[in-house]
BADREN-951292 format. One line per 2 residues: number of its first residue (from 1); their letters; for each residue x negated, y negated, z of C-alpha. Coordinates in steps of 0.5 Angstrom, whole numbers, plus 500, padded with zeros to 3 digits. Each point is the difference from the previous one (the first is absolute). Layout:
# BADREN-951292
NUM) A) X:Y:Z; ...
//
This chain:
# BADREN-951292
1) XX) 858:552:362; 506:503:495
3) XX) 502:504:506; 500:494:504
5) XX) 504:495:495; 506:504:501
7) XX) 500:497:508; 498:493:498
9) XX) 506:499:494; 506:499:505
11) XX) 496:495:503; 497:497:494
13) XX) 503:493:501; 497:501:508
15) XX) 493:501:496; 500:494:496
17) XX) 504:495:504; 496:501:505
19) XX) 493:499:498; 502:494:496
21) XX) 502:497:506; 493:501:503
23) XX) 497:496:494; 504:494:501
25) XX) 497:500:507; 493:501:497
27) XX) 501:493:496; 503:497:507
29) XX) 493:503:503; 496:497:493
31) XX) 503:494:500; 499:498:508
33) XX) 494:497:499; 499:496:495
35) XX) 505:496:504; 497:500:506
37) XX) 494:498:496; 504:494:497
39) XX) 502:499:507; 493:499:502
41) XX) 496:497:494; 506:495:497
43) XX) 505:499:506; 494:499:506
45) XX) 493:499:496; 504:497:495
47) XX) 504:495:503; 507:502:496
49) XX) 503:499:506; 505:503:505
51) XX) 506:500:495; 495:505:496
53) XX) 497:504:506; 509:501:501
55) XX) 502:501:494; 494:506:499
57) XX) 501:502:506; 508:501:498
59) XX) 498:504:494; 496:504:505
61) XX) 507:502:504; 503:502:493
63) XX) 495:504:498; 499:504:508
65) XX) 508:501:499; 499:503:492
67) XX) 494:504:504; 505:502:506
69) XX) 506:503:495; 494:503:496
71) XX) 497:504:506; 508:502:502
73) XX) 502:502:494; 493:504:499
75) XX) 501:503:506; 507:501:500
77) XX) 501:504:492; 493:504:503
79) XX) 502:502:506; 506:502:495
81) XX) 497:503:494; 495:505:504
83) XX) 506:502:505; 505:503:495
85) XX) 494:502:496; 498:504:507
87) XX) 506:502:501; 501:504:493
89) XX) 494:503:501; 501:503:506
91) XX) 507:502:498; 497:504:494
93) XX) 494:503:504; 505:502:505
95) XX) 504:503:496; 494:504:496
97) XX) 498:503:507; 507:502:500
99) XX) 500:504:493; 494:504:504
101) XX) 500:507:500; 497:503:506
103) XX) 494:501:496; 499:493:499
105) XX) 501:498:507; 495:505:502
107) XX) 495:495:497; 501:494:504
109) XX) 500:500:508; 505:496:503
111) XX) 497:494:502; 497:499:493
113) XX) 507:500:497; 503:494:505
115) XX) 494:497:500; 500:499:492
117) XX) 507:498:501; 499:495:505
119) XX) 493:497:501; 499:501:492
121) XX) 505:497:497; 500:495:506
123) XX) 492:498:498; 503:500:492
125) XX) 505:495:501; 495:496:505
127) XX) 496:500:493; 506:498:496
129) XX) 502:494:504; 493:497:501
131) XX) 498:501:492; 507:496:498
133) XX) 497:495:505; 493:500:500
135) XX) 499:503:492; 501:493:497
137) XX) 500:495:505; 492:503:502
139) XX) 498:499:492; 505:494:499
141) XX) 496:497:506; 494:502:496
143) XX) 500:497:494; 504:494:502
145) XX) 495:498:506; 494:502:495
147) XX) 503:496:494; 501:493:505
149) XX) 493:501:503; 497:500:493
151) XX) 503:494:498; 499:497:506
153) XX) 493:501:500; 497:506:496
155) XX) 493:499:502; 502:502:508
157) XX) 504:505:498; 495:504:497
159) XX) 499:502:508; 506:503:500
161) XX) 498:505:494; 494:503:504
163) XX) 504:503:506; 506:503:496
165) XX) 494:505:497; 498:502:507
167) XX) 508:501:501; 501:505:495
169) XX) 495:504:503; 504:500:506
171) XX) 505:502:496; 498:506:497
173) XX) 496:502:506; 508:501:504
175) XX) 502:503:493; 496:506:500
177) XX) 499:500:509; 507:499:501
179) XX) 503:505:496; 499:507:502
181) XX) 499:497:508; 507:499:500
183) XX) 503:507:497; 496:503:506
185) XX) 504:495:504; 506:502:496
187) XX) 499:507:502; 499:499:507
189) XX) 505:496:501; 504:507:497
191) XX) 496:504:505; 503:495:506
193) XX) 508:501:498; 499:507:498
195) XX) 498:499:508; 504:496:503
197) XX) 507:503:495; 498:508:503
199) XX) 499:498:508; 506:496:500
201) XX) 504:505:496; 498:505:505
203) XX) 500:497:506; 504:505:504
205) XX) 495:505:498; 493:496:502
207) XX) 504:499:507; 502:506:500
209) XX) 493:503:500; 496:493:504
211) XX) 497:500:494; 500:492:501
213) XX) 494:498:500; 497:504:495
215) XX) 506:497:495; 496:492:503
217) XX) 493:503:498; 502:502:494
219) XX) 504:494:499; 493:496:502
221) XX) 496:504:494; 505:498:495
223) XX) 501:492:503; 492:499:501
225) XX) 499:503:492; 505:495:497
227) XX) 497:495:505; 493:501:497
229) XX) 502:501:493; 504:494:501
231) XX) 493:496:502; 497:502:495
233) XX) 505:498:494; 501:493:504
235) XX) 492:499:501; 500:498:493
237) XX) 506:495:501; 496:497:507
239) XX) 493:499:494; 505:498:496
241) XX) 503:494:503; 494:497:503
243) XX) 496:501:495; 506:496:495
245) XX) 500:494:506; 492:499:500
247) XX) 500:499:493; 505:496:500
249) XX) 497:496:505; 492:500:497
251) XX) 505:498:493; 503:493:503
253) XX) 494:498:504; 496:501:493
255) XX) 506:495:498; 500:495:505
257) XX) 492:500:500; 500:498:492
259) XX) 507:496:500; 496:496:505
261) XX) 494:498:496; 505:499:494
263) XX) 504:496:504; 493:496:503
265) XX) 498:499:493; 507:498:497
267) XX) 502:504:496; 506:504:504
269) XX) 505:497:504; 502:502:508
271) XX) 507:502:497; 496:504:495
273) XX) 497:503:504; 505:503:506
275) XX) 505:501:494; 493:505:497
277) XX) 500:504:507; 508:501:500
279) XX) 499:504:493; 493:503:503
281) XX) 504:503:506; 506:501:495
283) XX) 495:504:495; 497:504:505
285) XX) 506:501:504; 504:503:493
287) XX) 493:504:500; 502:504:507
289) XX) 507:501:498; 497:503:495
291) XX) 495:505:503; 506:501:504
293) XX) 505:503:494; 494:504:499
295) XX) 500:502:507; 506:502:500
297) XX) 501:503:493; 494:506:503
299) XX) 505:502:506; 506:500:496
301) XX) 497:504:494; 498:505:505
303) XX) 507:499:502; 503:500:492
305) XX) 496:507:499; 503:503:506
307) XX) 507:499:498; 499:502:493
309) XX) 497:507:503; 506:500:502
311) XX) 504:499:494; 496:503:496
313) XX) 502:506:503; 501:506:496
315) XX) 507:502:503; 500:507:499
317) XX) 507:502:502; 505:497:494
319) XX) 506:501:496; 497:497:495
321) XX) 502:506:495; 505:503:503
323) XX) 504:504:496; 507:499:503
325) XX) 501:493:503; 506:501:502
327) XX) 501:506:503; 501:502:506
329) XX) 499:506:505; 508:503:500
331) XX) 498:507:503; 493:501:504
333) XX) 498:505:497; 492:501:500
335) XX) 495:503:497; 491:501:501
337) XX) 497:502:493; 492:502:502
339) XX) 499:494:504; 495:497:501
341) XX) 497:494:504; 494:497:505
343) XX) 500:494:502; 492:497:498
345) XX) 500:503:493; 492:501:501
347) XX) 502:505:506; 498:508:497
349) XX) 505:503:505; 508:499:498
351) XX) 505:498:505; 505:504:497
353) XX) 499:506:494; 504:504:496
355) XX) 507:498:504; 505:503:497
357) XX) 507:499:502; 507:500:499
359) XX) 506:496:505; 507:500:498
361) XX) 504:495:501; 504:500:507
363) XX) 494:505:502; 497:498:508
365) XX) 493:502:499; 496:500:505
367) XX) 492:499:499; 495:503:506
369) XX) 492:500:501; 495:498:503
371) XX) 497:493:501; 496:497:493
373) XX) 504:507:496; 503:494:496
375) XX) 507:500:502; 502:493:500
377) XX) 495:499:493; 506:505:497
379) XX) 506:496:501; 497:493:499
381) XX) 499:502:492; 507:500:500
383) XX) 502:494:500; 493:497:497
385) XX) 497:497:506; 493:503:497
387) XX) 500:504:492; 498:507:499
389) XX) 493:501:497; 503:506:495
391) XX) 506:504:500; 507:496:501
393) XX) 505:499:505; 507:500:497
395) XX) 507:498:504; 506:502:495
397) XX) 495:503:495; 498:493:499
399) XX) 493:498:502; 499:496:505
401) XX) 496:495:496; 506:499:495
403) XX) 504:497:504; 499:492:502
405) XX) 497:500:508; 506:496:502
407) XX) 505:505:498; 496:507:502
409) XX) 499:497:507; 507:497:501
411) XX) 502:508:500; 494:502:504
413) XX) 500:498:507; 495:502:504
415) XX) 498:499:508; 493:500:501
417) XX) 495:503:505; 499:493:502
419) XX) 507:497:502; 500:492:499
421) XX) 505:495:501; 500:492:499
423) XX) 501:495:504; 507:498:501
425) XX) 506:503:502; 501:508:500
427) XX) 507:498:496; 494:497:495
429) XX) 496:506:500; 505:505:499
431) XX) 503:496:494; 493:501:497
433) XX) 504:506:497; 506:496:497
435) XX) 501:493:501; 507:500:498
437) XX) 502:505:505; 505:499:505
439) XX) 500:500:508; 504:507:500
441) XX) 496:503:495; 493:498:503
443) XX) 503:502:506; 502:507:497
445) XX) 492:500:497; 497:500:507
447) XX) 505:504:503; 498:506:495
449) XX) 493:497:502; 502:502:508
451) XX) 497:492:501; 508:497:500
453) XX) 499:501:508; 495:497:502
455) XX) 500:495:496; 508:498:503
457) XX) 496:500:507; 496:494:498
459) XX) 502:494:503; 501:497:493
461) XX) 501:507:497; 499:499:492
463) XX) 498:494:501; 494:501:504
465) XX) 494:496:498; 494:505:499
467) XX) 493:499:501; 494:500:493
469) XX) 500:508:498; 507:501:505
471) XX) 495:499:506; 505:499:505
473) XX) 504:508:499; 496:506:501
475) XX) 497:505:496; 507:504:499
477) XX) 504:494:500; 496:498:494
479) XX) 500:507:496; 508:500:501
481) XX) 501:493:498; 495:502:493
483) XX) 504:505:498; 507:496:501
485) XX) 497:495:496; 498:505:495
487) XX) 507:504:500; 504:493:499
489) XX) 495:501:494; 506:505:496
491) XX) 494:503:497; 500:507:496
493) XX) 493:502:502; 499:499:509
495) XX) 493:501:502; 498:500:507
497) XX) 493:500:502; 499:503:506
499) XX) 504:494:503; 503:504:505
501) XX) 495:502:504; 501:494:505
503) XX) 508:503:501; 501:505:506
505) XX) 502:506:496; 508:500:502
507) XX) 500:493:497; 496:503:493
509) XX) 506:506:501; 506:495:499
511) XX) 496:497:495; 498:505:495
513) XX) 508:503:502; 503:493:496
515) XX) 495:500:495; 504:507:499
517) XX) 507:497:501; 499:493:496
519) XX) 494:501:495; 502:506:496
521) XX) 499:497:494; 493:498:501
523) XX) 494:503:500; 496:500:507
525) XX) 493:502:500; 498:500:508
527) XX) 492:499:501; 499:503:507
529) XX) 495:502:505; 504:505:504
531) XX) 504:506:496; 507:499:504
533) XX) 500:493:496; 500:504:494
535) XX) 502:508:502; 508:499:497
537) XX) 498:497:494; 501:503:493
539) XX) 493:500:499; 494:500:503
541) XX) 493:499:496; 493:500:503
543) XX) 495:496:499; 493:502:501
545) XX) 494:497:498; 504:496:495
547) XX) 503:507:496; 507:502:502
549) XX) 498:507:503; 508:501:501
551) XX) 507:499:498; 506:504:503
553) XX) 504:499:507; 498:501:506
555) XX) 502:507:500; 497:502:493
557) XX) 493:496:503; 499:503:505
559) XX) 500:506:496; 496:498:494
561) XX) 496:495:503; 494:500:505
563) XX) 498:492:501; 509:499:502
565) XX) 500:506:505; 493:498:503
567) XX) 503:492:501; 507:504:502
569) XX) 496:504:505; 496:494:502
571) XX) 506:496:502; 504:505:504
573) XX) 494:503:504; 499:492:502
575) XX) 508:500:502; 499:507:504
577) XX) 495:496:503; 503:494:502
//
């Protein structure tokens, strides 16, 4: 709960108003029939008059009003307090997922991520507001209820003490069935988003390939699993209501059949009798607001759990202890000391081993291989996207783990294998590199990226809105956006992940000569499945296996490396064939 507080104490004042507000509506709800029982007993029965019955029924006016502002101002200092709390939360829960390494991320799929920052702490905040609302108004309504029927009248009351046992019961009985039902419901509505997330994500493939159906039948499993496991979770909210009202029914009736007697033999009045059932009602109705706290508090513990597995996360990517905080990355020199890596820890096979390499600053340095060789596992160690398991990997002599995150990948800009763009505009996404960047240096940017035109023969040019994921561009037009997005950057370290290979190669030539031209400074590692993406470069390293096999040009790669010049000789019958 510590944990917690710190979403509760910018609202402090919320928390307390509001339940205070609820109380003075307990009172109104306590008071009401004992006036009504004046009414009836001294009013009619009695003969006071209609002055009196007026007067009384005046006071009961006044008190429903007490009652109104209570109940809004309850709602209103609830509904207050539980949406600041959940928006803070979300806010820190968001902001934890976005301190994830890959790693991390690698262990939540998704849907479960959206669905603990959206349904969780929805049902959280639900909780919240009904425990401000409920929390004291149902044991205020208790205690009151009970206090006035045992002054009325104790000996009748006494059948007012044999159901809240059997009530009890029903309570535990939803506490210990509730709650492991609803984490399952949890997770099954995880499964769902997951689903529905992937299928809208890739609707142009699924169309693509006619796999519509498929997608509706898999869609159905997933809806049908959170329907059942939803049935069984709210089979005990559909006893436990039934149940409640019953009892509450076999309790007035018991009631009524006593209080009948007595008021036959005497000694209790009609007034008594009908202000006793109201309290006997309020009893029982506190009683169901309760069980429903409960009810509620099994689901949103479920929730609360999933949400703390989230925030009590060991993130293991931090510049906690970095060395130099402040330091930047001034010149792009780069540097592999025996890494290495594997990404499930428990695996036997490395994913790279032994890699030892050295890249000057300014280099163009191309990395070949073949499919799973570990090609994109090497550079996504530079700027700390996963950490090395042994060895170091050093930018300006410097480990990378001494310098803060920001700054290391603030000089590191790198284009992914898998090109993502937001939605927005495309002038929104190329400021992704800079935002403070002007039009004509955007312009500049995306012309070295060959995308400036292109873009210009769009209608609305810079200003196109794009789809989610850039949806709306093809698969070149995508990859040169990316880069344009990464050479705004500025950065001293540009790494390219195969993200050319949706270019025809007369536009990746024009665009590997503008790296030449305008980037000699920085340094460029080109990850590229066809050698003529890389053929120019100062250096070449092979990949195989997770081992570099060789370091050299192309001339000298050819002579001295037998998995370069069988990949060369592979491409170029190809060519010779086509």
């Amino acid at each position: 709960m510590r944990r917690y507080w710190k979403y509760v104490k910018p609202y402090l004042s919320a928390f307390i108003i509001g339940p205070i507000f609820m109380i003075v509506e307990v009172i109104g709800e306590v008071i009401m029939p004992l006036l009504l029982s004046n009414i009836i007993d001294k009013g009619v029965i009695g003969g006071r008059g209609i002055s009196y019955i007026v007067t009384m029924g005046i006071i009961m006016i006044v008190t429903a009003l007490f009652m109104m502002t209570g109940g809004v101002g309850g709602a209103y200092f609830a509904i207050k307090a539980s949406t600041g709390f959940a928006n803070d939360l979300r806010k820190d829960l968001f902001r934890q997922i976005q301190k994830f390494s890959f790693n991390n991320i690698d262990q939540y799929n998704t849907g479960s991520l959206i669905t603990r920052l959206t349904n969780d702490i929805t049902q959280i905040q639900n909780m919240i507001q009904m425990m401000l609302r409920l929390a004291l108004r149902a044991p205020g309504m208790l205690i009151g209820a009970l206090i006035m029927a045992f002054a009325m009248n104790a000996r009748l009351a006494l059948v007012i003490l044999c159901i809240i046992p059997l009530l009890s019961l029903a309570v535990y009985f939803i506490i210990k069935v509730a709650f492991p039902l609803f984490i399952t419901m949890q997770k099954k509505l995880d499964a769902l988003n997951s689903t529905t997330q992937e299928n809208l994500t890739n609707i142009r493939v699924v169309k693509s390939f006619v796999r519509e159906q498929y997608e509706e039948e898999k869609f159905k499993k997933a809806n049908i699993d959170l329907k059942e496991s939803t049935m069984k979770a709210m089979k005990i909210v559909i006893f436990t209501i039934p149940a409640m009202s019953l009892a509450m029914n076999i309790t007035i009736l018991a009631v009524v059949w006593f209080g009948g007697k007595q008021i036959i033999a005497g000694s209790m009045t009609s007034g008594v009798l009908t202000a006793f059932v109201n309290y006997v009602i309020q009893i029982l109705i506190s009683l169901v607001m309760v069980s429903f706290i409960i009810l509620n508090s099994s689901r949103t513990l479920a929730s609360v759990r999933r949400i703390n597995e989230v925030l009590d996360t060991d993130i293991d990517l931090t510049d906690e202890n970095a060395v130099y905080k402040d330091k930047t990355v001034e010149y792009g020199k780069i540097e592999f000391r025996e890494v290495y890596f594997k990404y499930y820890k428990n695996n036997e096979k490395w994913v790279l081993e032994n890699i030892n390499l050295v890249i000057n600053p300014g280099e163009t340095v191309g990395i070949i291989g073949s499919t799973g060789s570990g090609k994109s596992s090497l550079v996504q160690l530079i700027p700390r996207l996963y950490d090395v398991d042994f060895g170091e990997v050093l930018v300006d002599d410097v480990n990378v783990k001494d310098y803060s995150l920001k700054n290391l990948r603030n000089g590191v800009g790198i284009v992914l294998q898998k090109n993502v763009l937001f939605s927005g505009t495309i002038m929104e996404n190329l400021k992704w590199g800079d935002e403070n960047a002007g039009d004509d240096e955007v312009y500049k940017f995306a012309e070295s990226a060959q995308a400036h035109g292109f873009i210009t023969s769009f209608e609305k040019g810079y200003d196109t809105e794009l789809g989610q994921g850039g949806v709306n561009v093809s698969g070149g037009q995508k990859q040169r956006l990316c880069i344009a997005r990464a050479l705004l950057k500025k950065p001293k370290i540009l790494i390219l992940d195969d993200s050319t290979s949706a270019v025809d190669t007369a536009t990746e030539a024009k665009i590997r000569e503008s790296f030449r031209n305008e980037l000699k400074g920085t340094t460029k590692i080109i990850i590229a499945q066809r050698i003529s993406s890389v053929i120019d470069a100062d250096k070449i390293i092979v990949l195989d296996d997770g081992k570099i096999v060789g370091i050299g040009n192309h001339e000298e790669l050819m002579k001295n490396c037998e998995t370069y010049s069988e990949i060369y000789y592979s491409q170029m019958d190809k060519k010779v064939t086509a």
